[in-house]
N, C-alpha and C positions, 0 to 999 in steps of 0.2 A: 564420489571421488575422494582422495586425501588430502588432509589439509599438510598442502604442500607449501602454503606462505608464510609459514612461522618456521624457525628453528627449533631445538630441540630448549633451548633456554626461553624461548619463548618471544624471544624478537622479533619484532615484525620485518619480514624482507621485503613484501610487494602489496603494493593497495588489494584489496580483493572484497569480494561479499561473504555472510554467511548466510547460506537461504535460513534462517531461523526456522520459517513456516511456510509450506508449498502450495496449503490445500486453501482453495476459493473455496465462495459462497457461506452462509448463516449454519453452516452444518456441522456435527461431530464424525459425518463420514462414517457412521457404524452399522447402517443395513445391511445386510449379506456378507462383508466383507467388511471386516475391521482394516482400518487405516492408521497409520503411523505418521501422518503427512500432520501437523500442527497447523494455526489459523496462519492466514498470510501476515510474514512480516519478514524483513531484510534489513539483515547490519552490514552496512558501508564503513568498513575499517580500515583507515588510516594513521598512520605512523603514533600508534599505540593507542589512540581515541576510537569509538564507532561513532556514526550515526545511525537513528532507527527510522525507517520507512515504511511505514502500518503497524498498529499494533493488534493484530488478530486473540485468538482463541490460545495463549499458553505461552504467549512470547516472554512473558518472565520468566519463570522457568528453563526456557529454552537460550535465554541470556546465561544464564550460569553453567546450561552446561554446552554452550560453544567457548565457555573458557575467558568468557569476557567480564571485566571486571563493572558493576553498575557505574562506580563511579569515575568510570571512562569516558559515559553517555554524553557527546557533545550538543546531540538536538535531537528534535522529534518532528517529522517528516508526515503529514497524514496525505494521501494521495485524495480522497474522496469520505463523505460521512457515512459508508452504509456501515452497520454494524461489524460484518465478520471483518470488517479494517481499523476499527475503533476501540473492541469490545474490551480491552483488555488496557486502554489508556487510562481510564481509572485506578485499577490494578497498579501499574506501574507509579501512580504517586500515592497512591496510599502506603504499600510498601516499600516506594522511595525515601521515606521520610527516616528508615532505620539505613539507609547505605547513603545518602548524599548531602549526610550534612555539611560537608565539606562547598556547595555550591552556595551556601549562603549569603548573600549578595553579589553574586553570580548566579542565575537561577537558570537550570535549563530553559531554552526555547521550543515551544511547540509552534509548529507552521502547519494549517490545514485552510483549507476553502471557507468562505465566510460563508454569512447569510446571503439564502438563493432569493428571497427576497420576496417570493410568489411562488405558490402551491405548483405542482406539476403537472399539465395535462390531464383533463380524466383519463380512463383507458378508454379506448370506444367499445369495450368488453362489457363493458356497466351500463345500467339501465338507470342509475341515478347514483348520486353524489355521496360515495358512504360518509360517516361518522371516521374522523378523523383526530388523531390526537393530537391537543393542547394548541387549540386554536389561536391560543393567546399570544403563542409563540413558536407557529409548524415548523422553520424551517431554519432552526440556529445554525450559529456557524461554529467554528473550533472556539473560538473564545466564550461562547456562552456554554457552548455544549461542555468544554472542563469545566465553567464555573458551576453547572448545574449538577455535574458528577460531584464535586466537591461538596455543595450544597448538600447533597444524596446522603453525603456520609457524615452531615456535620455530628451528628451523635458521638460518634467514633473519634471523629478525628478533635471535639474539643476535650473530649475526656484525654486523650495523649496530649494535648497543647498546654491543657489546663494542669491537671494531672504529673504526667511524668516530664511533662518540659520540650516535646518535641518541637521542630518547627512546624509550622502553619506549610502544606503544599502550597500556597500563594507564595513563600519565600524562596520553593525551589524552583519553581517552572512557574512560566509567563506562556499565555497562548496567544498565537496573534493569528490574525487574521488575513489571508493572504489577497494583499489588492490586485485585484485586473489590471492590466494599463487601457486608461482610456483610447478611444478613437479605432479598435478593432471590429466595431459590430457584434460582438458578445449581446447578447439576452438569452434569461436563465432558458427559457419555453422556445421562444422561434431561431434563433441561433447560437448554441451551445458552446460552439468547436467550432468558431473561424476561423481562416487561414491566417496564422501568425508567426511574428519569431518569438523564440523564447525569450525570458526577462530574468534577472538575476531577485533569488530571493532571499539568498542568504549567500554569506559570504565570509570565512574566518580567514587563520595564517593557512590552513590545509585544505580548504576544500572552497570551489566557488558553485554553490549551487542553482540549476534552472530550472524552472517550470513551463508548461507549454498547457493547453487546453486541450482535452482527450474528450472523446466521445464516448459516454456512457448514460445513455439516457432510461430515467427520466429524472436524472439526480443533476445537478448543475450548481455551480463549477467541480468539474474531475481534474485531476491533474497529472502528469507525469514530471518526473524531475529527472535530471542529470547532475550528477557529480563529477565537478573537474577538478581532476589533482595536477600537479607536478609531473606525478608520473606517467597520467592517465586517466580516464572516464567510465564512468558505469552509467547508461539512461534505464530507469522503471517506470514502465509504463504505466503504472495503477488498473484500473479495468477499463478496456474501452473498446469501443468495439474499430475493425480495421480503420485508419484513419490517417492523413497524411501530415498531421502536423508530429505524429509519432516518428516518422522518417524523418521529417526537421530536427527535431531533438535531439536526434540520436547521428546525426551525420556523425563518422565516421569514428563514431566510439570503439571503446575499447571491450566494453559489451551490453550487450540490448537483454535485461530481462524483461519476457514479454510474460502476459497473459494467456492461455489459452483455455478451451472447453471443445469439450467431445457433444458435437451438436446430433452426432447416432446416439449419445446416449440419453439428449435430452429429447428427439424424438421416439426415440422408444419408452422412454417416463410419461411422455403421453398422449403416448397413441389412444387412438381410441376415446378419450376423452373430451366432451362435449361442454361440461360445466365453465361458467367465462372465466374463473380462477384459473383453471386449467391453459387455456387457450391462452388469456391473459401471460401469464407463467412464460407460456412457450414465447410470444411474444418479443417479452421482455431478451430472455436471450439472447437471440439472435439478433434483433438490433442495438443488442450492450454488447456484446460480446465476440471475441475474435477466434480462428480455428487455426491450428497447428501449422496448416499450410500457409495464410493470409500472413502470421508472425512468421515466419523466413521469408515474405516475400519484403515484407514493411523492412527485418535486418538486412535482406540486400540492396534494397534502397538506397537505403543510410548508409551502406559500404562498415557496418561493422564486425567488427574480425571473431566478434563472438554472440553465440545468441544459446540463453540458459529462458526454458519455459517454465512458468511458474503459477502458481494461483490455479491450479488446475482442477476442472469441473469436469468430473468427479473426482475426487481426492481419492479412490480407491482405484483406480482405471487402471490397467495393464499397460508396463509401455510403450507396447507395440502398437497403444492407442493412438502415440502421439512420434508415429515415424514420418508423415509427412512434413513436420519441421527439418527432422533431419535429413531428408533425402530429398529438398530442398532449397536447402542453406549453402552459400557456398564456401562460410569459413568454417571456425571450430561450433561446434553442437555441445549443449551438455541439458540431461536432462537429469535438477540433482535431487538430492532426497532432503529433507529437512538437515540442516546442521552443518551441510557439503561449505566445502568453501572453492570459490572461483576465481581468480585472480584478472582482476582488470588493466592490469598496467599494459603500455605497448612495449 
């Protein structure tokens, strides 16, 4: 679609997104078919700031050329810790350190899921307990996981500190760690995604944002967020699989970016396959994840007026993959391409 929410001088007229990056899962999407979809991520741009909501496979890059300035970035949003949603939050402050030094005692916020606190389930796929990495500490949450990406680079980033004088990424970004509210029944393993309302996790002069607990197992806490403006609302769902605190969230938004996957395509990936990765694999899926049809039924729920599918599994799929959303849905549809912009306001 065009980006129909800027003027020609560049103004911002209406709240809207830019899908930065469309394509789900740990993939570059290049077997058979090359893909153009980037990792998953989403700029919530408001009146001249954005916010970011995952940072996938390329989202910096794909920062400059939706036209957006770095040093607009008002927060950082992580929906859940699997990699193709994180992979690239490193990235982002190590080569923040040359565009925002302007936030220096004001440092960006990073909001993501804490420590789950206890390993996940075995699969019942497994015949015993693999080897698992860094026992010491399996299951950080956003706050440790930046400190230890920072850690990663300290070679790097003390030769620039020391060196040519830069700041420290501890001066520009803070991670925090997103609390539960007590007394919901939440546990990471026996109850993931209980019925709840949403809770305020951030909140500036432009935007008040929510979080609600999404079902994507075997990871725990997943999250989904809503932004409320002034004008209007956008809920993202993160990954999850169908679940009804996603219709809580999103009552009567202005648009529901959901998740989807082509589950033809993950049973023909493996058909025929007997090995318990494989089976495993298949598994996992289906009980994480939601289908084209399930996300229009979750936005009619909610009664929102728009619904954009995103994070899609396979990132190469034709889109006539994913017309049961639209033929579905009872408001506006939009199925966009990486960079598209959607305008959320009512």
């Amino acid at each position: 679609m065009t980006n129909d929410a800027t003027t020609d001088n560049g103004r911002t007229q209406r709240d809207h997104v830019i899908t930065l990056g469309t394509a789900g899962g740990p993939r570059w999407w290049e077997r058979g078919r090359l893909s153009d979809r980037c990792g998953i991520s989403t700029a919530v741009v408001v009146d001249g700031g954005f916010y970011l909501v995952d940072c996938g496979h390329g989202v910096g890059r794909r920062i400059h050329e939706a036209g957006l300035d770095f040093k607009d970035l008002r927060g950082i949003f992580i929906t859940h810790l699997h990699s193709d949603h994180t992979i690239d939050l490193g990235s982002l402050a190590l080569f923040g350190l040359y565009e925002l030094g302007s936030r220096m005692g004001n440092p960006v916020q990073i909001l993501g899921p804490g420590d789950r606190g206890m390993l996940p389930p075995l699969s019942p796929r497994a015949s015993k307990m693999p080897a698992y990495i860094a026992p010491e500490s399996p299951t950080p949450g956003t706050r440790e996981t930046f400190a230890t990406l920072m850690k990663a680079h300290a070679t790097d980033l003390n030769d620039r500190i020391i060196d040519s004088l830069r700041p420290s990424p501890h001066q520009l970004f803070t991670a925090t760690d997103i609390t539960i509210p007590e007394g919901i029944g939440y546990h990471p393993n026996e109850n993931p995604t209980p019925d709840m309302d949403p809770f305020v996790i951030f909140r500036d002069q432009w935007v008040t944002v929510s979080a609600i607990l999404v079902e994507h197992p075997p990871i725990a806490p997943a999250f989904a967020f809503r932004f409320q403006t002034a004008n209007g609302s956008v809920t993202i769902s993160g990954d999850t699989a169908a679940t009804a605190n996603m219709s809580t969230l999103a009552e009567g938004t202005g648009l529901l970016l959901h998740e989807a996957i082509d589950f033809d395509y993950i049973d023909g990936l493996y058909a025929g396959k007997k090995d318990p990765t494989s089976i495993a694999a298949r598994d996992h899926h289906y009980k994480s994840h939601t289908s084209a049809a399930d996300a229009a039924r979750i936005a009619n729920k909610a009664g929102a007026r728009r619904l954009a599918l995103h994070h899609l599994v396979p990132g190469t799929a034709d889109p006539l993959v994913w017309k049961d959303a639209q033929e579905n849905f009872d408001g506006e549809f939009f199925l966009p391409n990486d960079l598209d912009v959607i305008p959320f306001d009512l």
